[in-house]
N, C-alpha and C positions, 0 to 999 in steps of 0.2 A: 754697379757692375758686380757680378756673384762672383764665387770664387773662379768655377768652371769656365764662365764666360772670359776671367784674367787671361786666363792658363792659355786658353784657344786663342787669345789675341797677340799673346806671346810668341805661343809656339808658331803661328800663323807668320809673324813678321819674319823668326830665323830662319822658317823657311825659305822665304823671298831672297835672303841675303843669304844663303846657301848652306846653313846650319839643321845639321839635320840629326846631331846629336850631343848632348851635354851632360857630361860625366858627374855626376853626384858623388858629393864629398861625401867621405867619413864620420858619421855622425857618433857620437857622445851618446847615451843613455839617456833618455828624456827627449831626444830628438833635434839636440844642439851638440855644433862641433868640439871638440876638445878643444880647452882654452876658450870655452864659455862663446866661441864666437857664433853669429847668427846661421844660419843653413843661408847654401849658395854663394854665388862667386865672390869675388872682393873686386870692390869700386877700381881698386887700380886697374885691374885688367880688362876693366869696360872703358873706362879713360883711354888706353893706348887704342883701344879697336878705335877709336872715333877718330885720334889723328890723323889729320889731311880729309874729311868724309865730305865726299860728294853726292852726296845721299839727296838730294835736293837743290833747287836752285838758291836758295841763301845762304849757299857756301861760297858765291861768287862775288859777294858785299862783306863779308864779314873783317874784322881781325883777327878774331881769336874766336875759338870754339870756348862757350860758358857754360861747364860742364855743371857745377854744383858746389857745394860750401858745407862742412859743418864737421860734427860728429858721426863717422859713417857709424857707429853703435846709439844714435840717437832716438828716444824714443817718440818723438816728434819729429815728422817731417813737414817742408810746407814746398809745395808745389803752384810755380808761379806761369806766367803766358811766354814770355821769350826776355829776352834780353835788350836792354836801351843802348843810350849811346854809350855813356859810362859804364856801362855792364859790358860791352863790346870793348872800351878800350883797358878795362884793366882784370878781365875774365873774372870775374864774380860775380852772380848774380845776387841783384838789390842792394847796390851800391851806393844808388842814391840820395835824394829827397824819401820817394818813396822806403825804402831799403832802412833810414834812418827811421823812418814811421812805422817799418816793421820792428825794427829793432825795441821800440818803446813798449807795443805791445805783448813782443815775447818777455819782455822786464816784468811786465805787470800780472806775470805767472811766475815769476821767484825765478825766470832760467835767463841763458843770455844767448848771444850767436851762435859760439860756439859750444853750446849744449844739445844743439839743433841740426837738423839737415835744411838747406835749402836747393831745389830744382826745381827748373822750365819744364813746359810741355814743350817748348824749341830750346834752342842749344845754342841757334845763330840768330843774331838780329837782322827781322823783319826793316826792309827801305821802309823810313820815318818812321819805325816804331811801329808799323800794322800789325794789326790782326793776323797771325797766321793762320795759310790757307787749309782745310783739310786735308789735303794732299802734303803739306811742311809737317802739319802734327804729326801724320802717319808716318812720317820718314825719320821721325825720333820716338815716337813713342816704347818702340821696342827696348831704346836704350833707356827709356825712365822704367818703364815697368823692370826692367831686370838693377836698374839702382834700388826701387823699393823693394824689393828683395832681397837684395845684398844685405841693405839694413835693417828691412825687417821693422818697421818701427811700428809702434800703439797706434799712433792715429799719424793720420795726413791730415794737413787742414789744407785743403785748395782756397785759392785767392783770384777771384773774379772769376767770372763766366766761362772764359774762352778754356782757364784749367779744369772747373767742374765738368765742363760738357765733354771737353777731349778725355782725360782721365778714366770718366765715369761711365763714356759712352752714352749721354742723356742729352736730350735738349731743352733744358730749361732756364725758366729766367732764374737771375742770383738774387732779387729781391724775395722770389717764394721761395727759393730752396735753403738759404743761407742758416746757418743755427738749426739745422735738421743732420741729424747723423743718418749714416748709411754707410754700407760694408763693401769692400772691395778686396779680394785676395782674403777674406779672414783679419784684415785691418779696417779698425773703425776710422771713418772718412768723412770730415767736417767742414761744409763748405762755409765761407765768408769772403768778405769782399774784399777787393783789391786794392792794399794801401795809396796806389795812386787816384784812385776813385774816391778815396775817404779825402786827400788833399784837395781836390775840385769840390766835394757836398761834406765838411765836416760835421756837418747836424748829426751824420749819420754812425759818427764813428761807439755811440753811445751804444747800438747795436753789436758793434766788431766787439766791443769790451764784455757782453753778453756770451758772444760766442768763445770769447777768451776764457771767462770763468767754466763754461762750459767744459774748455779744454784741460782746464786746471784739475774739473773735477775728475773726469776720465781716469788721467794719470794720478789721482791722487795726492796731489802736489797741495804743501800748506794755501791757505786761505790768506789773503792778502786785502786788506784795507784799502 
């Protein structure tokens, strides 16, 4: 997705939900706020709008809204499909098995969780764990594009299919796309696959480590054995 085309998807959704205009901050010299911070809103006050949202039918299953995790100034973010059970009962997304498999891989780039951001393309967990529908993506995506904002990071890396295609607006498979960079908002954007998909085909995860190095290189981060 180009920049233009972000920009139109955003503005397009505050629309719908009755925004129809957002006051720019004071910007810093170089085109960052005083106090070094990123341009656009702070995660807290995207957080409080989402309290109670019934934005969609998977507000009627849910416990908790799973907003997101990490370093809101992180230069890495990683954008995942929805929320599990575990992710539903103690509001953090990738909490689990999975979550624990991300964690290993963000290690084998010198960083740790909490040097990172992570967010869903949903917010509420899908009955069984499903696929969310295009119409559940659309009903958050407004609020993921305006968190990648907030922080503003180097790269996104998306994880499985369901984040690349919403995200990116594309519909492709994640075995061609995966370890191919490509640009969104002016953020370099690297898809790979989805820790819970590596647990079911580990042969594969030799791959996910390709696009890790990958990741490493981007950001410039030491080289690791």
């Amino acid at each position: 997705m180009k920049r233009d085309a972000s920009r139109k998807l955003l503005a397009a959704w505050l629309r719908e939900v009755g925004v129809d205009y957002v006051p720019a901050r004071a910007a810093a010299p170089g085109g960052r706020r005083a106090g070094g911070d990123p341009p656009g809103e702070e995660l807290d006050a995207i957080r409080r709008e989402l309290e109670g949202c019934r934005g969609c039918g998977l507000c009627k299953g849910r416990s908790t809204i799973v907003f997101g995790t990490g370093n809101p100034r992180a230069r890495l973010m990683f954008v995942g499909e929805g929320p599990g059970a575990e992710e539903d009962r103690q509001g953090e997304p990738f909490v689990g098995a999975a979550g624990r498999r991300l964690d290993r891989w963000i290690a084998r780039i010198g960083l740790a969780r909490a040097d990172v951001y992570i967010a869903n393309i949903v917010k509420c967990r899908p009955p069984g764990n499903r696929v969310p529908t295009p119409d559940e993506a659309k009903a958050c995506m407004g609020y993921l594009l305006r968190q990648i904002r907030a922080i503003r990071p180097e790269v996104v890396c998306t994880l499985g299919l369901t984040a690349l295609n919403h995200l990116c607006g594309v519909d492709e498979r994640i075995t061609r796309a995966r370890g191919r960079w490509r640009e969104m908002d002016g953020i370099a954007v690297l898809p790979t696959y989805h820790p819970a998909f590596i647990l079911r085909d580990p042969a594969r995860e030799a791959e996910v480590f390709e696009d890790f190095r990958e990741i490493g290189r981007r950001l410039s981060l030491p080289e690791r054995g």
